[in-house]
PyMOL Python script that loads the backbone (N, CA, C, O; Angstrom):
from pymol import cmd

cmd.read_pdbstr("""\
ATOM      1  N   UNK A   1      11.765  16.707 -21.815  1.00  0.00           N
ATOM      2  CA  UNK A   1      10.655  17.632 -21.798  1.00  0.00           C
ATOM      3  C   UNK A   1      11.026  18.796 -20.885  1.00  0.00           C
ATOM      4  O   UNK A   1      11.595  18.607 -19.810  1.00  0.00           O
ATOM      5  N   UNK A   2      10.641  20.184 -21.403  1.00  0.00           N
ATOM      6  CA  UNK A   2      11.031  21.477 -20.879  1.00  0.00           C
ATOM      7  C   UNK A   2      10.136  21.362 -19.582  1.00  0.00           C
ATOM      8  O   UNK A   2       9.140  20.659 -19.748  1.00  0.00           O
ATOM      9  N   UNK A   3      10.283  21.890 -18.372  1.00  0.00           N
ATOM     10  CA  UNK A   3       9.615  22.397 -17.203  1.00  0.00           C
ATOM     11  C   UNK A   3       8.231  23.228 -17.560  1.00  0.00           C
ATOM     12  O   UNK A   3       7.235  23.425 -16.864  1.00  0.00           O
ATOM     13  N   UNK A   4       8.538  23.630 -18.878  1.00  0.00           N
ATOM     14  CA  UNK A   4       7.026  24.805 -19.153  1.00  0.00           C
ATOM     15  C   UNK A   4       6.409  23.884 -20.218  1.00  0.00           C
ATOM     16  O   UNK A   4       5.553  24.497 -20.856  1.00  0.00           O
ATOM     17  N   UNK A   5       6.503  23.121 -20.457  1.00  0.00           N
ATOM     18  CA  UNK A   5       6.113  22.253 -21.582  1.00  0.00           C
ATOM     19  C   UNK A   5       4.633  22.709 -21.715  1.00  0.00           C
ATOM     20  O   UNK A   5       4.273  23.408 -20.768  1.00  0.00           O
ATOM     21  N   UNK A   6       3.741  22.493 -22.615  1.00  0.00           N
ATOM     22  CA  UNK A   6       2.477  22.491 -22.574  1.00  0.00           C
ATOM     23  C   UNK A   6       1.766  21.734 -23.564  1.00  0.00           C
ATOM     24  O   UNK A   6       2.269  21.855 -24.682  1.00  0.00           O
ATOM     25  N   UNK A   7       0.844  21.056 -23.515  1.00  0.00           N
ATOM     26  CA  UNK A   7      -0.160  20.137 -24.307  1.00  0.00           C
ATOM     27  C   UNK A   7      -1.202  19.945 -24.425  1.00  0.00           C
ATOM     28  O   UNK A   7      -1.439  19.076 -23.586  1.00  0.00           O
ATOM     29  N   UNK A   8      -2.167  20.194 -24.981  1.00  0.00           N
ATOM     30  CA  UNK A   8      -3.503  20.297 -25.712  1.00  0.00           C
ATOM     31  C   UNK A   8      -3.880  18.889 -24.800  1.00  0.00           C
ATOM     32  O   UNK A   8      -3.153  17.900 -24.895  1.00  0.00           O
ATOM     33  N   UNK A   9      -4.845  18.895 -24.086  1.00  0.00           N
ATOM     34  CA  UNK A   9      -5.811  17.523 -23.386  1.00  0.00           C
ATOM     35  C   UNK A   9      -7.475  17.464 -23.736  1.00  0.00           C
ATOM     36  O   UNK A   9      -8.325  18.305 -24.029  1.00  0.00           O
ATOM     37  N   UNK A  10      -7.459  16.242 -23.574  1.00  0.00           N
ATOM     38  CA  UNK A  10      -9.361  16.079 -23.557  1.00  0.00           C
ATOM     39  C   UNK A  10      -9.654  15.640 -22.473  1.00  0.00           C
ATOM     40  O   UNK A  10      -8.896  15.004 -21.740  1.00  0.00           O
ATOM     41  N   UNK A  11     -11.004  15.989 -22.212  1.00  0.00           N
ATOM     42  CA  UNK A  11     -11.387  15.379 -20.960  1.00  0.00           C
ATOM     43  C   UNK A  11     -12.647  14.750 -20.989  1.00  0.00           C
ATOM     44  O   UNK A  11     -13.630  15.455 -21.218  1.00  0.00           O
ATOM     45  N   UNK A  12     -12.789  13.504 -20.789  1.00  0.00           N
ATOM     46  CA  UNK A  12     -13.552  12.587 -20.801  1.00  0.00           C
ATOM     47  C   UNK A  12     -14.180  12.727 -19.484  1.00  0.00           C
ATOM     48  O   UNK A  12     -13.754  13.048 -18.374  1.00  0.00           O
ATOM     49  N   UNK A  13     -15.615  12.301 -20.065  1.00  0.00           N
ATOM     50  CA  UNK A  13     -16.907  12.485 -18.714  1.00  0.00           C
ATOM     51  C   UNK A  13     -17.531  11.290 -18.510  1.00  0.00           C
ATOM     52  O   UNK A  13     -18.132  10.854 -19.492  1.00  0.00           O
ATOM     53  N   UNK A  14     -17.567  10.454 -17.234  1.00  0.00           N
ATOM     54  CA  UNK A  14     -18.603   9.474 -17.566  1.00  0.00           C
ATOM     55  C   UNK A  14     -19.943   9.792 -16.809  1.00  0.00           C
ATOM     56  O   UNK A  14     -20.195  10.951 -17.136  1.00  0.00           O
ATOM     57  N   UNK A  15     -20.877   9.373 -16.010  1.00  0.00           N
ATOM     58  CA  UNK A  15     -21.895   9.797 -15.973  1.00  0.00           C
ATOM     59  C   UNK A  15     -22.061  10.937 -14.717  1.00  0.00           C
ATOM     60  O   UNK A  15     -22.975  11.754 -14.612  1.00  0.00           O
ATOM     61  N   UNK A  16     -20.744  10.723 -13.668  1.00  0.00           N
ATOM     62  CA  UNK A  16     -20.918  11.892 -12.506  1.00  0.00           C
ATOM     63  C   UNK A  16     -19.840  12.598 -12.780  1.00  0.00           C
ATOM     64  O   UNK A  16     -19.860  13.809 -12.999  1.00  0.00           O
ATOM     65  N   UNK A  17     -18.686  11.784 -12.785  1.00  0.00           N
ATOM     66  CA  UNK A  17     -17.550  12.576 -13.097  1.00  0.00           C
ATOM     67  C   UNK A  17     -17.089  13.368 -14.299  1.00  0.00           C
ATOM     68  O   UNK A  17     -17.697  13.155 -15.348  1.00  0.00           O
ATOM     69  N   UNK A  18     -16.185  14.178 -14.304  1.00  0.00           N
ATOM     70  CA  UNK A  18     -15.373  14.715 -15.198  1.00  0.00           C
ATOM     71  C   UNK A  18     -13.872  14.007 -15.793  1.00  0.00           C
ATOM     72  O   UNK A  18     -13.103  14.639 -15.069  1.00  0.00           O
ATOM     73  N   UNK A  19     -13.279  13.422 -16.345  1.00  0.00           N
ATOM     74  CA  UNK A  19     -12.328  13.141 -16.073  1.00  0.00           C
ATOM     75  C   UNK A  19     -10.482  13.775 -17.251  1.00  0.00           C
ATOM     76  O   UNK A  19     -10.701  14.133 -18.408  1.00  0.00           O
ATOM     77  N   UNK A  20      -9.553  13.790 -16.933  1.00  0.00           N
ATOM     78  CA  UNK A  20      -8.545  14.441 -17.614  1.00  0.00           C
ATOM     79  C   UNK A  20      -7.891  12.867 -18.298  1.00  0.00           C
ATOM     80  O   UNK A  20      -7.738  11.813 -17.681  1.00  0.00           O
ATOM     81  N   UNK A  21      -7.660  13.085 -19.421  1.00  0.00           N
ATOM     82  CA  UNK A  21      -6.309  12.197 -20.297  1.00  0.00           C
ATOM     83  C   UNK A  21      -4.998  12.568 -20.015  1.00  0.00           C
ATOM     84  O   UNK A  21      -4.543  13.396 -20.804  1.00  0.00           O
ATOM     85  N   UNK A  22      -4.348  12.247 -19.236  1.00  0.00           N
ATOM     86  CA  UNK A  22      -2.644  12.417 -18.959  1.00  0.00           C
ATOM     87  C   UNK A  22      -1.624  11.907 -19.719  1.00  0.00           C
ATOM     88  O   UNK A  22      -1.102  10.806 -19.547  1.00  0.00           O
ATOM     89  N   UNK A  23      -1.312  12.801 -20.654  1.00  0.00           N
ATOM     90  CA  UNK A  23      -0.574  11.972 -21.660  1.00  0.00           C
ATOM     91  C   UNK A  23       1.081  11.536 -21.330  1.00  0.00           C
ATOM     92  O   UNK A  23       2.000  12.336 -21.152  1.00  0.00           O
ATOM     93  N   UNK A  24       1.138  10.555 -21.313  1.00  0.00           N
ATOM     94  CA  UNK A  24       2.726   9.937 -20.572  1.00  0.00           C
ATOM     95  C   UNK A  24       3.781  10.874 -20.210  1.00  0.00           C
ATOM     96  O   UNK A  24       4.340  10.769 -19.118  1.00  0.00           O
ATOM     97  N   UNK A  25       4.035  11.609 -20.884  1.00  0.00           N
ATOM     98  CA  UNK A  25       5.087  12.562 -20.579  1.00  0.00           C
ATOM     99  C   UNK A  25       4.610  13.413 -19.245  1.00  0.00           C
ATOM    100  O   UNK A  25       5.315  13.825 -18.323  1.00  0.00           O
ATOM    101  N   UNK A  26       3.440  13.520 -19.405  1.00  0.00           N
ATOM    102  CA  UNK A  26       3.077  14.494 -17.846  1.00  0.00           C
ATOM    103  C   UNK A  26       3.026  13.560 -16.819  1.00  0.00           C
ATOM    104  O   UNK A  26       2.903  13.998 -15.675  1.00  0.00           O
ATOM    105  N   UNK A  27       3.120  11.925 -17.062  1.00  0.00           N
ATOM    106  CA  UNK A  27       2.208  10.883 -15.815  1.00  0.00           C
ATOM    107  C   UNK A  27       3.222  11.667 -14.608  1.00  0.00           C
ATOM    108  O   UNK A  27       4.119  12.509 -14.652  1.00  0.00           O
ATOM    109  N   UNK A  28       2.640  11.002 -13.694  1.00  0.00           N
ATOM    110  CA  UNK A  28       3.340  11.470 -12.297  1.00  0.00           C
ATOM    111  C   UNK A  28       3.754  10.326 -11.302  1.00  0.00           C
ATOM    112  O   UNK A  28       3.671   9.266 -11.922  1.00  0.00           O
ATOM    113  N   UNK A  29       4.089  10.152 -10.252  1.00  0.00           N
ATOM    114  CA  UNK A  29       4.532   9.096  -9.814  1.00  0.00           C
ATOM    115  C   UNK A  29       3.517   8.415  -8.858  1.00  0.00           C
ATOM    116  O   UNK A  29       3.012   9.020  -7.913  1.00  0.00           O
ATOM    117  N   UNK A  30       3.270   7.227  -9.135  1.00  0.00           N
ATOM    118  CA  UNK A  30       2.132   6.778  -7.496  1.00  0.00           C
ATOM    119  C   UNK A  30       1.344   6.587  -8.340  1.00  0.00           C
ATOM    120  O   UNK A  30       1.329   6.681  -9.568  1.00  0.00           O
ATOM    121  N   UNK A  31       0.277   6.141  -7.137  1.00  0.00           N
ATOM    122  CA  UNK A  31      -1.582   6.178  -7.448  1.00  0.00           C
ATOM    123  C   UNK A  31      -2.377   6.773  -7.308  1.00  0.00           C
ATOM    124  O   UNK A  31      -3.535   6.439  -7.560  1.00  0.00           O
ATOM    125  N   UNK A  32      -1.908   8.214  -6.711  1.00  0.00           N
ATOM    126  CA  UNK A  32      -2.658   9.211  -5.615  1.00  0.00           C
ATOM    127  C   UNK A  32      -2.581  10.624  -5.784  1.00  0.00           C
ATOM    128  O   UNK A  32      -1.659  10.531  -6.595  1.00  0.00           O
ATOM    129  N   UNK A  33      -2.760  11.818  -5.711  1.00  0.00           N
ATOM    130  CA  UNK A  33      -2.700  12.861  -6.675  1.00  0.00           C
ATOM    131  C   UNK A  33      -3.364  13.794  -5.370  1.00  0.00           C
ATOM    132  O   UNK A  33      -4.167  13.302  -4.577  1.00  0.00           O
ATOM    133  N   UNK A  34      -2.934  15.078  -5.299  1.00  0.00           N
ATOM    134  CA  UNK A  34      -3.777  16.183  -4.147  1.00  0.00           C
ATOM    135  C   UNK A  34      -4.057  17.087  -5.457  1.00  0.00           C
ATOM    136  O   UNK A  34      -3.270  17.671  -6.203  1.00  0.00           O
ATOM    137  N   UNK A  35      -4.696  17.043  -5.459  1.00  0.00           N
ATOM    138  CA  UNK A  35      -6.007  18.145  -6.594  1.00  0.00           C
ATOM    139  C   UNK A  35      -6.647  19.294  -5.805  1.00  0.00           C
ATOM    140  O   UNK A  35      -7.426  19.255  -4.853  1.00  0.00           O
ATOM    141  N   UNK A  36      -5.965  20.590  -6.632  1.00  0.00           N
ATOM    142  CA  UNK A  36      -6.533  21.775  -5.739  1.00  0.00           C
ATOM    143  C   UNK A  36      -7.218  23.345  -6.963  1.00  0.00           C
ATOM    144  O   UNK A  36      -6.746  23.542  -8.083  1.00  0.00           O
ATOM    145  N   UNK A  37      -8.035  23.968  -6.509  1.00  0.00           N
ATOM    146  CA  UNK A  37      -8.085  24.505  -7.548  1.00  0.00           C
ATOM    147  C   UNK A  37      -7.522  26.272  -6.536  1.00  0.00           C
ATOM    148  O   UNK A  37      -7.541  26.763  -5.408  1.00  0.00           O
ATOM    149  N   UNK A  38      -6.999  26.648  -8.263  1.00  0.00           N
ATOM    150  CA  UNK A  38      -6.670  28.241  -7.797  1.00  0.00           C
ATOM    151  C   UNK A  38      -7.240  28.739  -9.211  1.00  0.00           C
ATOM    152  O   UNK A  38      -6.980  28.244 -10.308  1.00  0.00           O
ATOM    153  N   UNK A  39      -8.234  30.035  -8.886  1.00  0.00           N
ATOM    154  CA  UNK A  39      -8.778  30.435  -9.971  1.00  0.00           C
ATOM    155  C   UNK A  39      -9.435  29.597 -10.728  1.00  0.00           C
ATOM    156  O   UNK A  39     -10.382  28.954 -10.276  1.00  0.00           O
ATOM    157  N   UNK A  40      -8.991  29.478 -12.084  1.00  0.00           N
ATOM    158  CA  UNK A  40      -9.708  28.929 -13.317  1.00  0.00           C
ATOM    159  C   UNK A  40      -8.451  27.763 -13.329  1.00  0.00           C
ATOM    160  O   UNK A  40      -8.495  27.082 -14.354  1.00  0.00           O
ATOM    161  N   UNK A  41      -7.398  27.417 -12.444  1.00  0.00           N
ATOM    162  CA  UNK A  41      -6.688  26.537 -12.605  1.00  0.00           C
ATOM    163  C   UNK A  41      -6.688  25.697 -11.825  1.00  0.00           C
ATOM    164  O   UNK A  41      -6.862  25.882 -10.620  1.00  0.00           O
ATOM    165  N   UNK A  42      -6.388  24.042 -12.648  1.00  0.00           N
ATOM    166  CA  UNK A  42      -6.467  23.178 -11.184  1.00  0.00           C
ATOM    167  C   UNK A  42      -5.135  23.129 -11.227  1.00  0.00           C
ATOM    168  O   UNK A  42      -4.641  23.510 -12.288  1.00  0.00           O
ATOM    169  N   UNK A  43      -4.163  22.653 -10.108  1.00  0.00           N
ATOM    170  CA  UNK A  43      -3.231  22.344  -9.759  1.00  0.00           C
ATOM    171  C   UNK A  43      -3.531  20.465  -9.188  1.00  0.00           C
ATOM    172  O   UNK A  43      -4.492  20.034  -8.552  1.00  0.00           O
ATOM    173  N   UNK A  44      -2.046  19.530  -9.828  1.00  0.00           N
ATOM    174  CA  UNK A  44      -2.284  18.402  -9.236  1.00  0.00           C
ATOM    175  C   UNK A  44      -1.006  17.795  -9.230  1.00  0.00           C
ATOM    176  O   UNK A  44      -0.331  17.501 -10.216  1.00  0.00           O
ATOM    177  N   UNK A  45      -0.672  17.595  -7.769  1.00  0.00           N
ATOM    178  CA  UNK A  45       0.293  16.869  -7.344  1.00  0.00           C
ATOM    179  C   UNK A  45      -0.061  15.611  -6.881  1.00  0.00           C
ATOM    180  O   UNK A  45      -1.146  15.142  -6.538  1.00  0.00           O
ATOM    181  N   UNK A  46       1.509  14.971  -6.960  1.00  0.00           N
ATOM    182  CA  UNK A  46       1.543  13.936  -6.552  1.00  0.00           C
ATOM    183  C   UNK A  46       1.721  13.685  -5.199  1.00  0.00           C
ATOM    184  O   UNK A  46       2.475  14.343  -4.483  1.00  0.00           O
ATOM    185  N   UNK A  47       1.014  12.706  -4.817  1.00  0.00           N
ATOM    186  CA  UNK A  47       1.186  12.452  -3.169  1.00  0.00           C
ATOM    187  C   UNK A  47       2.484  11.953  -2.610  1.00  0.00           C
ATOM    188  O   UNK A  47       2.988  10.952  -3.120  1.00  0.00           O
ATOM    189  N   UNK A  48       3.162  12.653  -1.450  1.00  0.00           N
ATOM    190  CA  UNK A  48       4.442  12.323  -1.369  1.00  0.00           C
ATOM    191  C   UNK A  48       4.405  10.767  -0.707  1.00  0.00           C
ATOM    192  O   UNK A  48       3.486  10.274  -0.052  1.00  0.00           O
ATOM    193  N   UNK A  49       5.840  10.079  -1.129  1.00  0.00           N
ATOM    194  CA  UNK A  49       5.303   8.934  -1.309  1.00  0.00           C
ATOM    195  C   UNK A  49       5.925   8.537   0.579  1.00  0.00           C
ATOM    196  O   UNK A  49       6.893   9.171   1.000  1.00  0.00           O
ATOM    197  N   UNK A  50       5.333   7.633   1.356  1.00  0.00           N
ATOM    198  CA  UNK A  50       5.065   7.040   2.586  1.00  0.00           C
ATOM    199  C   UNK A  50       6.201   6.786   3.199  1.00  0.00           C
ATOM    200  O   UNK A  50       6.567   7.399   4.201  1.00  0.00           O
ATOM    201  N   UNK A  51       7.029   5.603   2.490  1.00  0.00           N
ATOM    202  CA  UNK A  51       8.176   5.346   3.143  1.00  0.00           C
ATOM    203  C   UNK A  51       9.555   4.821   1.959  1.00  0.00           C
ATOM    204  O   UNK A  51       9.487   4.725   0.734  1.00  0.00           O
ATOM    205  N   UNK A  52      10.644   4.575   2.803  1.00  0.00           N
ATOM    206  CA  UNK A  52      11.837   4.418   1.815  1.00  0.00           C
ATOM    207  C   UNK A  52      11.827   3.267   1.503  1.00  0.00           C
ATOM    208  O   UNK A  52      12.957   2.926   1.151  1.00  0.00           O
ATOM    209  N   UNK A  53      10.745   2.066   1.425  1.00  0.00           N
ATOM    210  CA  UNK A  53      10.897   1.116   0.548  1.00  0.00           C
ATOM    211  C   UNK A  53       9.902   1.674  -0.541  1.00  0.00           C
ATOM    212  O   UNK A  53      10.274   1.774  -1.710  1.00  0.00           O
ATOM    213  N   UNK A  54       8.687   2.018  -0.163  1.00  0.00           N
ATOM    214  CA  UNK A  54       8.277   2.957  -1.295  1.00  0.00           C
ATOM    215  C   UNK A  54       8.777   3.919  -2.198  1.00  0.00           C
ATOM    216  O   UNK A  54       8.281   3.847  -3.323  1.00  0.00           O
ATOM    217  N   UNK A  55       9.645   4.823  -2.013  1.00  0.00           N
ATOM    218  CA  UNK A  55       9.951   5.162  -2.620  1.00  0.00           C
ATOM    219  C   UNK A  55      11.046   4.742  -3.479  1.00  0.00           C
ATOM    220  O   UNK A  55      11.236   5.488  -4.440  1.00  0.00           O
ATOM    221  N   UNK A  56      12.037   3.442  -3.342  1.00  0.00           N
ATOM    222  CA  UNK A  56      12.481   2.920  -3.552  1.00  0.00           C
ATOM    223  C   UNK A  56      12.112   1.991  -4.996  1.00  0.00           C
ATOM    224  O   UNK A  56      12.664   2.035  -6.096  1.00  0.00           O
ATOM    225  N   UNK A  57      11.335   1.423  -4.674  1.00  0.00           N
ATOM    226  CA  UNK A  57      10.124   0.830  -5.527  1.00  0.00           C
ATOM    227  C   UNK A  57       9.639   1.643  -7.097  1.00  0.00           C
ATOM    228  O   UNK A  57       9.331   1.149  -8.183  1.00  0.00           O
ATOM    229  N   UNK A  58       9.755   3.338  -6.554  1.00  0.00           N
ATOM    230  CA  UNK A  58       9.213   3.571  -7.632  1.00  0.00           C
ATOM    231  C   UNK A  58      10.401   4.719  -8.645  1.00  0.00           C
ATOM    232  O   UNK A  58      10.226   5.637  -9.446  1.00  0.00           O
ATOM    233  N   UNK A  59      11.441   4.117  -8.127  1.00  0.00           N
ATOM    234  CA  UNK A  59      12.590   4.455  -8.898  1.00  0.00           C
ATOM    235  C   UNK A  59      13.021   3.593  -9.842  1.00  0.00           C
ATOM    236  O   UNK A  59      13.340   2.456  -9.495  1.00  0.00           O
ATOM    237  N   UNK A  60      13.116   4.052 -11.398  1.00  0.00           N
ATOM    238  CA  UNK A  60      13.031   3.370 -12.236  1.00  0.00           C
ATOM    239  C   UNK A  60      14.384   2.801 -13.161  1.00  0.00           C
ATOM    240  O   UNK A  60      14.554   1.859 -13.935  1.00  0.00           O
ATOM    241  N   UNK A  61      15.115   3.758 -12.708  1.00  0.00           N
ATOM    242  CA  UNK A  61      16.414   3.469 -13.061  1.00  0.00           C
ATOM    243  C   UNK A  61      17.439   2.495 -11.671  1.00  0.00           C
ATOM    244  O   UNK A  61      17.339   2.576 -10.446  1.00  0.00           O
ATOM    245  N   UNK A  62      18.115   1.869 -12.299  1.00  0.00           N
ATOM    246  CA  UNK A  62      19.336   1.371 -10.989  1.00  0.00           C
ATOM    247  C   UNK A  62      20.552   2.237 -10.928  1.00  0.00           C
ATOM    248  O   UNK A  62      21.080   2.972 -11.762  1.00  0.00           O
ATOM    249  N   UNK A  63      20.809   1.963  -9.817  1.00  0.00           N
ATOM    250  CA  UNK A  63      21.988   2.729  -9.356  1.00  0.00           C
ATOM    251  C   UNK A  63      23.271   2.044  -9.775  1.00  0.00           C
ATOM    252  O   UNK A  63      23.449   0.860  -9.488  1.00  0.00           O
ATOM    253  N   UNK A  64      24.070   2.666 -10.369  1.00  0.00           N
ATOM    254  CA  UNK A  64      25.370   1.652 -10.692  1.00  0.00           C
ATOM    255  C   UNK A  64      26.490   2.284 -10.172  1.00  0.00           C
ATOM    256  O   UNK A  64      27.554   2.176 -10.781  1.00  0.00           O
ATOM    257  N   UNK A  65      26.407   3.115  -8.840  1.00  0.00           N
ATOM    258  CA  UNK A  65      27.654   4.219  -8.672  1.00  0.00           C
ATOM    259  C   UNK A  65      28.382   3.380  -8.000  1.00  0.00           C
ATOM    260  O   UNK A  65      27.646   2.587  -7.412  1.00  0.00           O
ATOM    261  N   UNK A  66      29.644   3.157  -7.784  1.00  0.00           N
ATOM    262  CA  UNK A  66      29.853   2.650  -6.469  1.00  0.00           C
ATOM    263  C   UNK A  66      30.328   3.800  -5.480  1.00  0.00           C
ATOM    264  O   UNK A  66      30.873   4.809  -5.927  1.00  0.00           O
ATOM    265  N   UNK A  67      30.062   3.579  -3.854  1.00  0.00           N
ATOM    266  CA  UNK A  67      30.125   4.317  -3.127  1.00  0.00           C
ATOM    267  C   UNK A  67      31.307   4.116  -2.371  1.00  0.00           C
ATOM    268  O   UNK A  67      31.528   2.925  -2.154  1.00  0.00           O
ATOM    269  N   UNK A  68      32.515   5.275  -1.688  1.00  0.00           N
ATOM    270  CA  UNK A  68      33.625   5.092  -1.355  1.00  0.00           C
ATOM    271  C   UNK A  68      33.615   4.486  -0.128  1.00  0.00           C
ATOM    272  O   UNK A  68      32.763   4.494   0.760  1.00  0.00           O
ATOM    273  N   UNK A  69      34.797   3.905  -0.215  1.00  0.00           N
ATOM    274  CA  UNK A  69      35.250   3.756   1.229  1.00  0.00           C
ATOM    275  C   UNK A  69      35.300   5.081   2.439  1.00  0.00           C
ATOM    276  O   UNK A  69      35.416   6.306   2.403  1.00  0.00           O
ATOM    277  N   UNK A  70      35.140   4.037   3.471  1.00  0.00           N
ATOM    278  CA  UNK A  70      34.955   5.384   4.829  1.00  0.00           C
ATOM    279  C   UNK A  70      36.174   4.557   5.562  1.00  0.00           C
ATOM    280  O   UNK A  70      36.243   3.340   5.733  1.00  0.00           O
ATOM    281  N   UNK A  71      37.126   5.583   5.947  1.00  0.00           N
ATOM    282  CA  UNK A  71      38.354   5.349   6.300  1.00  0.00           C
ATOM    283  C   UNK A  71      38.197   5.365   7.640  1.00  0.00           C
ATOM    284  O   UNK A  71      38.574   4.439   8.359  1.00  0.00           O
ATOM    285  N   UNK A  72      37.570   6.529   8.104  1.00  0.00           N
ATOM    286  CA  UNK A  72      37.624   6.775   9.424  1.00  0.00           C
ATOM    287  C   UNK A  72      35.777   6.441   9.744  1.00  0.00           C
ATOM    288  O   UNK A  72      34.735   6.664   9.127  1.00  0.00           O
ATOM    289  N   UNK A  73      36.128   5.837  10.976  1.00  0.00           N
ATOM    290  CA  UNK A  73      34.462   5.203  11.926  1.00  0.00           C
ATOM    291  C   UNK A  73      34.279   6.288  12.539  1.00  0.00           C
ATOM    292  O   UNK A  73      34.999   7.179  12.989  1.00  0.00           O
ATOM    293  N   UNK A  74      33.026   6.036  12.477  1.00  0.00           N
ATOM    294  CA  UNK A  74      32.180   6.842  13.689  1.00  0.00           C
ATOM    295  C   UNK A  74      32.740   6.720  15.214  1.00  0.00           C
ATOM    296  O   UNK A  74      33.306   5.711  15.635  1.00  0.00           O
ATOM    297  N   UNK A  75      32.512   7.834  15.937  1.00  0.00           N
ATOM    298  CA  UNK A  75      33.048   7.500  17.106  1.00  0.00           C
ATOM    299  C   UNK A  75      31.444   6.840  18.374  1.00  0.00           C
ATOM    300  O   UNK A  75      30.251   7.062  18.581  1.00  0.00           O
ATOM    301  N   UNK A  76      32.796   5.809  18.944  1.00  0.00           N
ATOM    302  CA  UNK A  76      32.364   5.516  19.480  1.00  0.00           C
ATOM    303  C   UNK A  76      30.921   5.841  20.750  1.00  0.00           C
ATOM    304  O   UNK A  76      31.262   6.810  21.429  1.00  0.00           O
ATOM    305  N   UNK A  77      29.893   5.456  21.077  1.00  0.00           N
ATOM    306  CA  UNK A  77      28.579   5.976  21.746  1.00  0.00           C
ATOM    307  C   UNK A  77      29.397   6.325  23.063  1.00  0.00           C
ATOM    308  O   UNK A  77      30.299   5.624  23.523  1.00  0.00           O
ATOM    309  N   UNK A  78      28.940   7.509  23.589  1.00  0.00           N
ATOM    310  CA  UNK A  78      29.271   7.575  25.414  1.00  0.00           C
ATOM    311  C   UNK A  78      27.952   7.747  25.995  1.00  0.00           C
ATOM    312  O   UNK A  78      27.177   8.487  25.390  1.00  0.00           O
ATOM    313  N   UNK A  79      27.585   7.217  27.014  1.00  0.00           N
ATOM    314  CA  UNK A  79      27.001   7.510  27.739  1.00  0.00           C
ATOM    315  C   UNK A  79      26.893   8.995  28.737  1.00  0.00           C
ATOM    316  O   UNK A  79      27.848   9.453  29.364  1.00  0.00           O
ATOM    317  N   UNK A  80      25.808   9.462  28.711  1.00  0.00           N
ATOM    318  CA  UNK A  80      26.083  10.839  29.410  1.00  0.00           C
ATOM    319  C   UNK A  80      24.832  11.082  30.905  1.00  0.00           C
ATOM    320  O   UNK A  80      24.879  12.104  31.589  1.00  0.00           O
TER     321      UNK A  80
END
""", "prot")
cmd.dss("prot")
cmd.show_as("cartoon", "prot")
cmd.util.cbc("prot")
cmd.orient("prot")
């Protein structure tokens, strides 16, 4: 899907709210969303996610790279 993509939505109301249909290709990541309006537009992001097992978690692919050898160590801590 292009970055400018665009798609026709409905929006379902139940008795206080308003609500939007997100059709899979737009879902976003998480449970949590910052909703802002500019103009006649809303803007809605996703909440950045907490920590690196979280975000971890919501990576959907595995990693199959392998990572190189480190020849040379870190140097040693000095005290100062």
């Amino acid at each position: 899907m292009s970055a400018n993509a665009t798609r026709r939505v409905r929006f379902v109301r139940n008795r206080y709210n308003q609500m939007l249909r997100i059709p899979r290709e737009f879902e976003l990541p998480g449970e949590e969303a910052i909703l802002r309006k500019e103009g006649n537009r809303l803007i809605v992001e996703p909440v950045g996610l907490g920590s690196l097992a979280e975000l971890m978690k919501s990576w959907t692919e595995s990693i199959e790279e392998e990572f190189p050898k480190i020849d040379d160590l870190p140097a040693e801590p000095v005290e100062i």
